[in-house]
C-alpha positions in Angstrom: -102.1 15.4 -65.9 -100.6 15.8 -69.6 -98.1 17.8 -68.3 -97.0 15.0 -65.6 -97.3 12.7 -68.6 -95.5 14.4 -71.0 -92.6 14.6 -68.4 -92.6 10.8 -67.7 -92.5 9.9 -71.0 -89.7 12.5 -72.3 -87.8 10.9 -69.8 -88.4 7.3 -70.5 -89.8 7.2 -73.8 -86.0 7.2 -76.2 -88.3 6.2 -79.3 -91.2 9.3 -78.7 -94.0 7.5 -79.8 -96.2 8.7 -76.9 -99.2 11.2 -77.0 -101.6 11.7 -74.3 -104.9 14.4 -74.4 -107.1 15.7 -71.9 -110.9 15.8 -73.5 -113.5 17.8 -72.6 -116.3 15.3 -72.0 -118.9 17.7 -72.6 -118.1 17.8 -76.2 -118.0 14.4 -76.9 -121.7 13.9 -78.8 -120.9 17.0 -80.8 -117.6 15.0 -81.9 -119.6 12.2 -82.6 -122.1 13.5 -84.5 -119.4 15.3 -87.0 -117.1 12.3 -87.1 -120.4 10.2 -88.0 -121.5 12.4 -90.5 -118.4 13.0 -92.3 -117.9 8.5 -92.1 -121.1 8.4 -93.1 -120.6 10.4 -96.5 -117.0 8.5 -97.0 -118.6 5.4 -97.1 -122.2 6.3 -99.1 -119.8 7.4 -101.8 -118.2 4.1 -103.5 -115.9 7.0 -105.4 -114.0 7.4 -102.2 -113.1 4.3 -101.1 -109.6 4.4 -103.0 -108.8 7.5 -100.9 -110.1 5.9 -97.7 -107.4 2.8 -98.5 -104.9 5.5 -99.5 -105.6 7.6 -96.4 -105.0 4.1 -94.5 -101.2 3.4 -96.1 -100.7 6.7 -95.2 -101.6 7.7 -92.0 -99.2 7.9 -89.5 -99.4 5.1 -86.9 -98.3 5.5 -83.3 -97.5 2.9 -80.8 -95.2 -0.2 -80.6 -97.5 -2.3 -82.2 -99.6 0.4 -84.7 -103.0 -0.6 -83.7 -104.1 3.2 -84.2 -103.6 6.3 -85.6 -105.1 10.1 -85.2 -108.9 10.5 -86.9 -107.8 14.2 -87.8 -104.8 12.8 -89.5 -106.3 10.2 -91.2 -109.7 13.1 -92.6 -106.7 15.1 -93.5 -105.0 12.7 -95.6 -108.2 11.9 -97.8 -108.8 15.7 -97.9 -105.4 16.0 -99.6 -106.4 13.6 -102.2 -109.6 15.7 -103.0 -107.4 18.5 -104.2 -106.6 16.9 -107.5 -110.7 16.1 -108.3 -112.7 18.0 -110.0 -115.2 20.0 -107.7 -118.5 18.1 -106.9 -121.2 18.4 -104.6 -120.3 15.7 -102.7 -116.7 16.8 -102.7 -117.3 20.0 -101.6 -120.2 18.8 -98.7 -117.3 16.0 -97.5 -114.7 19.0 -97.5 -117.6 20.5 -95.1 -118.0 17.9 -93.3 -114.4 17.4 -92.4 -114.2 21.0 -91.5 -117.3 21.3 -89.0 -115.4 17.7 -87.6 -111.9 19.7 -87.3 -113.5 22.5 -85.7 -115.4 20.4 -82.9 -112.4 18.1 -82.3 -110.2 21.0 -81.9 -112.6 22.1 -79.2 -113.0 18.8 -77.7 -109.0 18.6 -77.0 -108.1 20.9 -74.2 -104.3 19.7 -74.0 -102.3 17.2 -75.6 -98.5 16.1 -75.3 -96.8 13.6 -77.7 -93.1 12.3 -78.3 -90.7 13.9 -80.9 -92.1 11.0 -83.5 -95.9 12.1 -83.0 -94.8 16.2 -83.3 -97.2 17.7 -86.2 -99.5 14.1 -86.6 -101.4 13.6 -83.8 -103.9 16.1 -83.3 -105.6 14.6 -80.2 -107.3 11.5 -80.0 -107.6 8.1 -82.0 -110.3 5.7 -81.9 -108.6 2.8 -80.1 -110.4 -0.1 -78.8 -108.9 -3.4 -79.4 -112.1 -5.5 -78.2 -114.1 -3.5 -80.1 -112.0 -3.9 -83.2 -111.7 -7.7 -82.9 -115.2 -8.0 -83.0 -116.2 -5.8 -85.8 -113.2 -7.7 -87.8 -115.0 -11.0 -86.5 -118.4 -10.3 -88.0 -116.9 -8.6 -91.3 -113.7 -10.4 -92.0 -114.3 -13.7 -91.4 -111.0 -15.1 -93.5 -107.4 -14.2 -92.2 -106.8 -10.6 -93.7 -105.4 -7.3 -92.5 -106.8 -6.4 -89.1 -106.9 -3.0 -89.5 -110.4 -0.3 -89.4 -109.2 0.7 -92.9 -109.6 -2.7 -94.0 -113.0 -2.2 -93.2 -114.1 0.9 -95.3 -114.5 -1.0 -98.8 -116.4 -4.0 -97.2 -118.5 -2.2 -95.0 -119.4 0.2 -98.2 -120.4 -2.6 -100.6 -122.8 -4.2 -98.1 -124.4 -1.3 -97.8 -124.6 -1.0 -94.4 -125.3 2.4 -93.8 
């Protein structure tokens, strides 16, 4: 199937924006739980959330209308950031965190394809749901703002939702 898709869209796809990944299902809760926890300690930490908005303007963003972009990418951008701290505890438990998240994502993604644009930045998968966004931006951004998930990080943090 991502071979059939890769072919269509090589073919038709001039701008190479695409990707496409097979999953394997059965790993999906381990996934969760490491994406979760590493989310979790972004946000319980108010010290990251200039790297989270950083991560955001920096991530690369797929699609005609960038809705999305790849989780790894986006861990791996904040991770670069860390490098120039000083080493904490709760640097070095997010660095974990990340890691055991890498390692079960790689797992989880048992073949991928992308365009020439996506080559080296999508690792995978994305968290894409426009009906879900619109309704978390509903309850948390109530004025006119960005509508983006990384818009999200430093409100979510300082009402404490976690």
């Amino acid at each position: 199937m991502v071979t059939a898709f890769d072919n269509y869209y090589a073919r038709n796809d001039k701008s190479g924006i695409y990707t496409h990944a097979a999953l394997d299902l059965s790993r999906v809760y381990e996934v969760t739980k490491t994406m979760d926890n590493a989310i979790t300690k972004l946000l319980k930490n108010p010290e990251f959330s200039p790297l989270i908005m950083s991560a955001c303007k920096a991530s690369p963003r797929f699609c005609m209308w960038p809705m999305y972009t790849d989780l790894v990418a986006f861990f791996k951008k904040i991770e670069d950031q860390l490098v120039s701290r000083d080493i904490s505890p709760e640097i070095v438990d997010l660095h974990n965190a990340f890691q055991y998240f890498y390692n079960e994502a790689q797992v989880l993604v048992v073949a991928r394809c992308g365009g020439d644009t996506t080559k080296g930045l999508a690792h995978g998968f994305a968290i894409y749901s426009v009906s879900l966004m619109n309704h978390i931006i509903k309850l948390f951004l109530p004025k006119k703002r960005n509508g983006s998930i990384c818009s999200l990080f430093p409100l979510i943090n300082s009402r404490r939702l976690l």
